[in-house]
C-alpha positions as CSV (number, residue, x, y, z in Angstrom):
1,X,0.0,0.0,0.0
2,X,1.1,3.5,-1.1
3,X,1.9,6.1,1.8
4,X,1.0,9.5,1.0
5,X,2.2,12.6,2.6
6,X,-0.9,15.0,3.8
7,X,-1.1,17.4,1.0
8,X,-0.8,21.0,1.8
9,X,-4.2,23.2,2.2
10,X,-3.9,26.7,1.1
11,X,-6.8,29.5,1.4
12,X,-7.0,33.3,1.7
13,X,-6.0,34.8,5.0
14,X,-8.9,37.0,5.1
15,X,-11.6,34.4,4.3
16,X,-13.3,32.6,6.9
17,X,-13.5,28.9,6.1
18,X,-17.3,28.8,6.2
19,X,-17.3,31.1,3.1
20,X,-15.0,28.0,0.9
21,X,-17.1,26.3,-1.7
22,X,-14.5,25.7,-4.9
23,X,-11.6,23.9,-4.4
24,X,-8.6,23.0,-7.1
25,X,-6.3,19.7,-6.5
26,X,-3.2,20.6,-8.2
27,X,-0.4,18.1,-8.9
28,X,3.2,19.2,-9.0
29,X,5.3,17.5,-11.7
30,X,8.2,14.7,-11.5
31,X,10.7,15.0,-8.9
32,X,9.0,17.7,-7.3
33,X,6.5,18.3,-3.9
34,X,3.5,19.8,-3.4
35,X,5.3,22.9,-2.2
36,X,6.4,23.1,-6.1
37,X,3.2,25.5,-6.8
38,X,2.4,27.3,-3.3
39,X,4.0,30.8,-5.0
40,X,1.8,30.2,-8.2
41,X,-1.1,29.3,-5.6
42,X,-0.5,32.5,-3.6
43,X,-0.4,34.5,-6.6
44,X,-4.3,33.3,-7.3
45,X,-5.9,33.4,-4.0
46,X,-6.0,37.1,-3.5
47,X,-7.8,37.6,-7.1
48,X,-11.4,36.8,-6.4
49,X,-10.6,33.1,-5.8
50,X,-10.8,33.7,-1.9
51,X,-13.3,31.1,-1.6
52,X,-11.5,28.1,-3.1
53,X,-9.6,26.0,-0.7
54,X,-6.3,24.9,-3.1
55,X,-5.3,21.4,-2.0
56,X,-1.5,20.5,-3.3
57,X,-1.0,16.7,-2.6
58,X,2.3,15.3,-2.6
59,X,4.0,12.2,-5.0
60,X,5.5,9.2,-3.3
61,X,8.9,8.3,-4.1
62,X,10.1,5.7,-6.5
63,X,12.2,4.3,-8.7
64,X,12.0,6.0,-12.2
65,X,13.3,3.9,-15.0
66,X,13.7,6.9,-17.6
67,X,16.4,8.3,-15.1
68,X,18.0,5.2,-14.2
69,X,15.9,3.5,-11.6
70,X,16.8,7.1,-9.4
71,X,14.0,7.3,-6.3
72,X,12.2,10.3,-6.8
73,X,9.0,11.6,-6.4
74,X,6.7,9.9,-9.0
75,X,3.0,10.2,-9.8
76,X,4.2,6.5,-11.8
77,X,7.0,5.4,-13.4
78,X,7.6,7.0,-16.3
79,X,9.7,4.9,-19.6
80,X,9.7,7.9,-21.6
81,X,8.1,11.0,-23.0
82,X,7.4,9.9,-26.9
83,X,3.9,8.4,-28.5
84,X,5.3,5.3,-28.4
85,X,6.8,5.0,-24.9
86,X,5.8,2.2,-22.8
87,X,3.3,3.5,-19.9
88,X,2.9,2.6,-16.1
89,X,-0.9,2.0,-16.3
90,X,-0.9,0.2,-12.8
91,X,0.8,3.5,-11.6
92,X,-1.4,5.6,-13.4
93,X,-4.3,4.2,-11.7
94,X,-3.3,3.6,-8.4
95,X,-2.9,7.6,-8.5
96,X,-5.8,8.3,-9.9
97,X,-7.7,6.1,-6.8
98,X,-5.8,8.6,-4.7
99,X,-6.6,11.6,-6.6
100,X,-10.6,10.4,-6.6
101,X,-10.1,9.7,-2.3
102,X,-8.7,13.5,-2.4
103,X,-12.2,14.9,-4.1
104,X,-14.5,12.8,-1.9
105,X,-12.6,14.6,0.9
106,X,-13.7,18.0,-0.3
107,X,-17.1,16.6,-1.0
108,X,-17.3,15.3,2.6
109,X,-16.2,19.2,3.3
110,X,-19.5,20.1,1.7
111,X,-18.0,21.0,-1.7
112,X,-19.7,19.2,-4.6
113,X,-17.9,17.9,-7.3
114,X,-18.9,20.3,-9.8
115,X,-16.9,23.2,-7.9
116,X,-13.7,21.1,-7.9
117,X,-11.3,21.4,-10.6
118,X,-8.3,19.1,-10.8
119,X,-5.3,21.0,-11.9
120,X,-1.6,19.3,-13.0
121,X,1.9,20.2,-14.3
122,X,3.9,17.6,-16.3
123,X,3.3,14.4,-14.9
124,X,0.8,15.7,-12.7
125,X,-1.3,17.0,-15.2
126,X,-1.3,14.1,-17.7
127,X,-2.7,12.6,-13.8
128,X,-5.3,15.5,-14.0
129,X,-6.8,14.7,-17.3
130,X,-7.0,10.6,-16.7
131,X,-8.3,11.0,-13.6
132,X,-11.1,13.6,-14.8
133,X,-12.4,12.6,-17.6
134,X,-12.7,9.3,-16.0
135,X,-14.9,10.5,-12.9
136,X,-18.2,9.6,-12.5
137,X,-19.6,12.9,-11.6
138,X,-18.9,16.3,-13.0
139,X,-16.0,18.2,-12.1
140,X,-15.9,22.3,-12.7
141,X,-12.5,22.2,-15.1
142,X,-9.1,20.7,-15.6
143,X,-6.0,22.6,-15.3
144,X,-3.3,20.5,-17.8
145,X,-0.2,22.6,-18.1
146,X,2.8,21.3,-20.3
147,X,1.5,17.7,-20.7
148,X,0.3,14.8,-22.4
149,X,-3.0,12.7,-22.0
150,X,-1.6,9.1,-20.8
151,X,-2.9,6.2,-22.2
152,X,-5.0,7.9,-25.1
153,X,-6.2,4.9,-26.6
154,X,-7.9,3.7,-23.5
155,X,-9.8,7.4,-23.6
156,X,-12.7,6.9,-25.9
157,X,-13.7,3.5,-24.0
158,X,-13.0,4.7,-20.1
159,X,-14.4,8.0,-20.3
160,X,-17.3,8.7,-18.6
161,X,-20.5,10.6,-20.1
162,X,-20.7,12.9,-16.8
163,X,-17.1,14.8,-17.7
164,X,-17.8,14.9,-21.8
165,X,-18.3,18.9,-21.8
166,X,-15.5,19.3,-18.9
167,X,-13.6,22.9,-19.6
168,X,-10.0,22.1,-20.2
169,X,-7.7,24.2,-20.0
170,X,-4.1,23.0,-21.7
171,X,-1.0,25.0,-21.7
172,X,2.2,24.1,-23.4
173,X,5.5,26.5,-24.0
174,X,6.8,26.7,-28.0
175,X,10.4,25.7,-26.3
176,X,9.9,22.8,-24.3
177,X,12.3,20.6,-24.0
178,X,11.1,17.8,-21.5
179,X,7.3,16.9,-23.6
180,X,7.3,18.3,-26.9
181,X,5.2,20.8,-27.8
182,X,4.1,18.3,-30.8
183,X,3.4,15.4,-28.0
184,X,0.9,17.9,-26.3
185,X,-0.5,18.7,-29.5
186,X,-1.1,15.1,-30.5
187,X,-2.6,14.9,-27.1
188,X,-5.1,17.5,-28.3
189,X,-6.2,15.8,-31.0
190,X,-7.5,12.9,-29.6
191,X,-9.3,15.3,-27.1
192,X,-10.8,17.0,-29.9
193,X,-11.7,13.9,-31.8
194,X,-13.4,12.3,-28.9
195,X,-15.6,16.1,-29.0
196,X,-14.0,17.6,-26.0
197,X,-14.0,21.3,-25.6
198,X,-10.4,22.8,-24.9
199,X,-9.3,26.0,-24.3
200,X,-5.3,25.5,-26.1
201,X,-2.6,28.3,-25.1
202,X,0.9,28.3,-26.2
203,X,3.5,30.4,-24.5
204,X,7.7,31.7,-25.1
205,X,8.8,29.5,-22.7
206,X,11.0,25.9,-21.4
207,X,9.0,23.5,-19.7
208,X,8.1,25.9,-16.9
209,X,5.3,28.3,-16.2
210,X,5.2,32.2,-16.4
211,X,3.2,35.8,-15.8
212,X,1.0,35.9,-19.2
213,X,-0.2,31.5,-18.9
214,X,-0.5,32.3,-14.6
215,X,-3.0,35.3,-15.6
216,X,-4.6,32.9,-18.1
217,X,-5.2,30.1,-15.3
218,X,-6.6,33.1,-13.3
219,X,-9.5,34.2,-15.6
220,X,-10.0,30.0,-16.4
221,X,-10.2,29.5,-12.7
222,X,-12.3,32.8,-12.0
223,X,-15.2,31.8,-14.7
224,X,-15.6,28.1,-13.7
225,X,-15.5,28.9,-10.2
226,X,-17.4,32.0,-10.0
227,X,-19.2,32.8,-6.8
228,X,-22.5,33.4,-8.8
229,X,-22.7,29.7,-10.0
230,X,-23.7,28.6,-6.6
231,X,-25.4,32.1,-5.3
């Protein structure tokens, strides 16, 4: 059995807990912690997102064969970052079980499922679209930021009717140099092809994040968790 860290909670000073109906599970990328995206995070809360709780979760460590069986924090092992790699699908989804434990927590909370979005970087967001478009009820959005969708040929079978009009958001930079800019692009095909609306930004930059795709997640994150869609 897989021990998980307790992922870090982040909210806006000023807001009193009672007043939190959204929340956003974001997913750091390979080799990285949930602390990865607390500056991003901080940089959001104070723009009219002070009633989303942002819940940042932790990878476990393991071996990861495309750097040389190195023990590193892994969503799932990862063989390599082409069409054709092999792919971990027993990793894959044993992390989306634990990404699906993390929403019914915020649904026990009192926040339904349609004001969570699931938000990822690298790894972590090819994590965020499985897992999503394979839940049973519907989420608010997906955050997918220089990624890939894993095992895309499973997609048109495994997907589930509730998360078919989902709002995706997928970011990729023109330079990256850890998943292709093509990869991603192949990734939005088969989105496309299996009718899936998504909202596709390219940016100048490495495989990274930076000020014009961070105010781009902000308005994303602002209109599919506006207050007045639960007032």
């Amino acid at each position: 059995m897989i021990n998980y860290k307790p992922p870090i909670e982040l909210t806006s000073n000023e807001v009193n807990i009672d007043k939190i109906n959204a929340s956003v599970i974001w997913l750091h990328g390979l080799g990285a912690n949930g602390h990865d995206f607390e500056p991003v995070v901080k940089q959001l809360l104070p723009q009219n997102l002070s009633h989303v709780r942002f819940i940042l979760p932790h990878a476990p460590e393991m071996a990861v064969t495309r750097n040389s069986g190195y023990i590193m924090p892994a969503w799932y092992d990862l063989y390599g970052v082409t069409g054709s790699s092999k792919e971990d699908e027993t990793g894959i989804v044993a992390t989306q079980h634990y990404i699906n434990s993390l929403i019914q927590l915020e649904i026990n909370k009192g926040i339904t499922a349609n004001r969570i979005v699931i938000a990822g970087f690298s790894q972590g967001g090819a994590i965020a679209l499985y897992t999503a478009l394979r839940y049973p009820k519907k989420l608010a959005g997906v955050l997918a930021l220089s990624t890939y969708l894993p095992l895309k040929t499973k997609l048109a079978a495994e997907a589930t009717p509730a998360n078919l009009t989902v709002p995706i958001f997928m970011a990729h930079g023109t330079a990256d140099e850890i998943i292709s800019l093509a990869l991603n692009k192949v990734s939005l095909d088969v989105l496309q092809s299996n009718h899936y609306s998504v909202s596709w930004h390219e940016y100048n930059m490495s495989h990274s994040v930076c000020a014009a795709e961070i105010n781009d997640i902000r308005d994303f994150l602002q209109k599919v968790l506006h207050q007045d869609l639960v007032e």
